[in-house]
VMD Tcl script that draws the C-alpha trace (Angstrom):
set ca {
  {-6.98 16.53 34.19}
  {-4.79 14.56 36.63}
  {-4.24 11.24 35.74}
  {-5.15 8.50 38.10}
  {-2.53 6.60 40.00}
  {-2.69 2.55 39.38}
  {-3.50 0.84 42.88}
  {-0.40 -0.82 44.20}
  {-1.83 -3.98 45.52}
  {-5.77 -4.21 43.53}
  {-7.67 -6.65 45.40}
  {-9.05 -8.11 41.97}
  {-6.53 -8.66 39.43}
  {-8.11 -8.05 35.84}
  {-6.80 -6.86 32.54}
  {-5.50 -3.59 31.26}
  {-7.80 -1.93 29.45}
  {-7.15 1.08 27.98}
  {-9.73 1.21 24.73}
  {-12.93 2.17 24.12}
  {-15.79 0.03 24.88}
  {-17.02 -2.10 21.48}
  {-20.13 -0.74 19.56}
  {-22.05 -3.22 17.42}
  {-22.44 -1.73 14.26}
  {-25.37 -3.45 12.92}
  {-28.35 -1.60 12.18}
  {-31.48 -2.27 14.33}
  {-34.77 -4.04 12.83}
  {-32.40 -5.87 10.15}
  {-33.55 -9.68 10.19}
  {-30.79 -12.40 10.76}
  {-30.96 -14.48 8.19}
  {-28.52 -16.72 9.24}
  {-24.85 -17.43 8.26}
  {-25.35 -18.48 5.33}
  {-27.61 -16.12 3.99}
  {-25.45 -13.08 5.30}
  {-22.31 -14.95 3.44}
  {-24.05 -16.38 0.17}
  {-21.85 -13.37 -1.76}
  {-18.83 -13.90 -0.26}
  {-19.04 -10.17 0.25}
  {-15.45 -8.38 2.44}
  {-13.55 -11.65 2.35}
  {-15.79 -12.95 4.60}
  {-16.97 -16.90 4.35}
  {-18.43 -19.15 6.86}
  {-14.96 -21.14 7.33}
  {-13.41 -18.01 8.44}
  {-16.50 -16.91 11.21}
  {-15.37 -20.57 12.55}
  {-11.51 -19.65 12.41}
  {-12.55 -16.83 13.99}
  {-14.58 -18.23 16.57}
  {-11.82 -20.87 17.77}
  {-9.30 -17.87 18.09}
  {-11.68 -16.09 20.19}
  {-12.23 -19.36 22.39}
  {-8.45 -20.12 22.44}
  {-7.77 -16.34 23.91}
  {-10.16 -16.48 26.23}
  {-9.81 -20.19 27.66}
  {-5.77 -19.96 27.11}
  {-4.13 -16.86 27.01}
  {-5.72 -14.24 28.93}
  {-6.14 -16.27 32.01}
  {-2.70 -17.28 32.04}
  {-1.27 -13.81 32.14}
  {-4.19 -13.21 34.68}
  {-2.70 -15.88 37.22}
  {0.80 -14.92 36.50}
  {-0.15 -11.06 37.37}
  {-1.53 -12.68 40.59}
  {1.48 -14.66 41.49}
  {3.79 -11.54 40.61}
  {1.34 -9.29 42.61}
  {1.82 -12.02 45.64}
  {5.86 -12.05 45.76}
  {5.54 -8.28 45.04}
  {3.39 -7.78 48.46}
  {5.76 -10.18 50.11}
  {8.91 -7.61 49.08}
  {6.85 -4.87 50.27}
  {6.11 -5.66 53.90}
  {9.32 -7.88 54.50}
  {11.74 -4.84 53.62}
  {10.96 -2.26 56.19}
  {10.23 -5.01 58.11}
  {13.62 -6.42 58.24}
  {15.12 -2.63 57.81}
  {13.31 -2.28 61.48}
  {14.67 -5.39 62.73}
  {18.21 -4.17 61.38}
  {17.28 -0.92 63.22}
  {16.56 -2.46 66.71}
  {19.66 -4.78 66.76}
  {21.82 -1.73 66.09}
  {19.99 0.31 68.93}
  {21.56 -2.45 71.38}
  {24.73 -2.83 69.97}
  {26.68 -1.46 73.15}
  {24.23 -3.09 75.65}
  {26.21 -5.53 77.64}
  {23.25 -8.05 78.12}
  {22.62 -8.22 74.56}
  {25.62 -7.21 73.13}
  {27.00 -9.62 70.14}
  {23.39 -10.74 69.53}
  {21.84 -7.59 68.81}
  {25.18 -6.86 66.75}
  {24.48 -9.87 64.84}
  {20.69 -9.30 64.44}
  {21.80 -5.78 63.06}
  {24.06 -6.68 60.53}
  {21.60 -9.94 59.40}
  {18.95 -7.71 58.96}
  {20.13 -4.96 56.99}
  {21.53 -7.08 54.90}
  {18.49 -9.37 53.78}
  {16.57 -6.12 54.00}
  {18.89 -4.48 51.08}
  {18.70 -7.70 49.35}
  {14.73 -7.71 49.65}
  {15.01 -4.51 48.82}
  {17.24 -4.82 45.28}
  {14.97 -7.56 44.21}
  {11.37 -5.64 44.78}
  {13.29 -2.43 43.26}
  {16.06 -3.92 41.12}
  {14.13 -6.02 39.50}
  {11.06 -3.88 39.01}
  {8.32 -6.63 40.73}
  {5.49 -4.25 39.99}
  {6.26 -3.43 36.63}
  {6.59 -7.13 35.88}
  {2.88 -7.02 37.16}
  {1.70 -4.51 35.31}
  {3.26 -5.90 31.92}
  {1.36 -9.09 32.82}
  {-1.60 -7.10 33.42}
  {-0.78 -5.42 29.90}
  {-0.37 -8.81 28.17}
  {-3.82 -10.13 29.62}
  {-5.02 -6.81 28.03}
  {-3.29 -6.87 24.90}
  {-5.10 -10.80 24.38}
  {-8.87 -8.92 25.51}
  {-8.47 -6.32 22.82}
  {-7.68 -8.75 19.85}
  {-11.09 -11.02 21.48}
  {-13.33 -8.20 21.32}
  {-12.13 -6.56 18.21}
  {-12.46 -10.42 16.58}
  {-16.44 -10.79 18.72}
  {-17.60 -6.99 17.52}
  {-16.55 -7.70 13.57}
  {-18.60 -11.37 14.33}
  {-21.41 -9.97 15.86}
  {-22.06 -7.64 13.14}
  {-25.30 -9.31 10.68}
  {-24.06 -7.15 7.66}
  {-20.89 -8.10 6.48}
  {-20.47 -5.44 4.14}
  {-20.05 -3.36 7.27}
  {-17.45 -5.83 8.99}
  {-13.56 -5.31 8.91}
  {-12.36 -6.96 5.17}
  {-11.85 -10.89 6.35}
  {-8.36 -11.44 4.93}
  {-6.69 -7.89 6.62}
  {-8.55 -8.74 9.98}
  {-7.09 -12.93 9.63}
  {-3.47 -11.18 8.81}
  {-3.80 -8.87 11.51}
  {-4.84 -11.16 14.01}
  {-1.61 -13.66 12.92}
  {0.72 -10.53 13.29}
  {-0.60 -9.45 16.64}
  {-0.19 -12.98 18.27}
  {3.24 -14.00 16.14}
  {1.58 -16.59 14.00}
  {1.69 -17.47 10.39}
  {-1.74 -17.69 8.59}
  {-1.41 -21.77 8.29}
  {-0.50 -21.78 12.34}
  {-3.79 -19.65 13.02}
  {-5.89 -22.00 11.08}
  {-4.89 -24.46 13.32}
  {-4.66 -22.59 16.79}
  {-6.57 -24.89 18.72}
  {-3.32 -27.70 18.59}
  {-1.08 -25.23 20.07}
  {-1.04 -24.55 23.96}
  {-1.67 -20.80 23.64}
  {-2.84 -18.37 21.14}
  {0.23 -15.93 21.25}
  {3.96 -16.59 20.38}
  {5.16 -13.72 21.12}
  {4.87 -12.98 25.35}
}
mol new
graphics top color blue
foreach p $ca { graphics top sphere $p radius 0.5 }
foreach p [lrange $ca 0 end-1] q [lrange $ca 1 end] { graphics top cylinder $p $q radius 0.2 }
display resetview
């Protein structure tokens, strides 16, 4: 099967994702009996302090991080269309000057325009290619992904009544702090810090 191609300029910019969609795991016709009666044994490393840890991470990613990378895919996606349509544009200009480079009426002009435009148009040109513009919004796009996949792995393990069935409490907190570059103390206390993640 043929892969398909990423559009080049989406009209809504939203994260990569490239997982499978959630599944609660909790079986159906199970009462809730509320927090504390699904943590009164403690049971996977699970405790009522931690759903609230948990909880404030989820709010932090979802208020902080992922719509930061969201609006810095958008502004990357903007210069990125800019690049696009100002290259050929000024490789045409460059093109047209040249064409009446021996014309007597517009002679040093159209030399000028010539030389102007081909060389902003290789410069627009090294910055959209050189510097990779659209794999700078894709990474962001990545990032913002990245951030959705840690919320909804954190949300599925929270929405789950039986915590037997949950991901163990402690390996889910330490995996959490590894994915977003934190120590255990710093992602007890995420809500002081401006965003979730350290490490993009």
């Amino acid at each position: 099967m043929v892969g398909v191609a990423l559009k080049k300029f989406p009209k809504t910019v939203e994260p990569a994702i490239w997982w499978p969609q959630q599944k609660q795991l909790s079986r159906r016709g199970v009462p809730d009996q509320g927090i504390e009666g699904r943590l009164a044994n403690r049971s996977n490393s699970w405790s009522a302090k931690l759903e609230e840890e948990m909880t404030e991470i989820v709010g932090v990613l979802k208020s902080k991080d992922v719509p930061e990378y969201l609006r810095l895919t958008e502004v990357a996606l903007k210069i990125n269309r800019i690049l696009a349509i100002s290259g050929p544009l000024l490789t045409g200009l460059a093109a047209l000057g040249s064409a009446f480079l021996g014309s007597s009426i517009y002679g040093v002009w159209s030399g000028m325009v010539g030389v102007i435009g081909g060389a902003l148009a290789s410069v627009v040109n090294t910055i959209e290619h050189g510097g990779q513009v659209g794999m700078v919004v894709e990474m962001y796009r990545s990032n913002a992904g990245f951030f959705r996949l840690i919320q909804e792995t954190i949300e599925a393990n929270l929405r789950e009544k039986e915590v037997g069935r949950r991901e163990n409490g402690q390996v889910l907190e330490m995996k959490v702090a590894l994915q977003l570059g934190r120590s255990l103390s710093e992602l007890k206390h995420l809500s002081v810090f401006s965003y979730g993640s350290k490490l993009f």
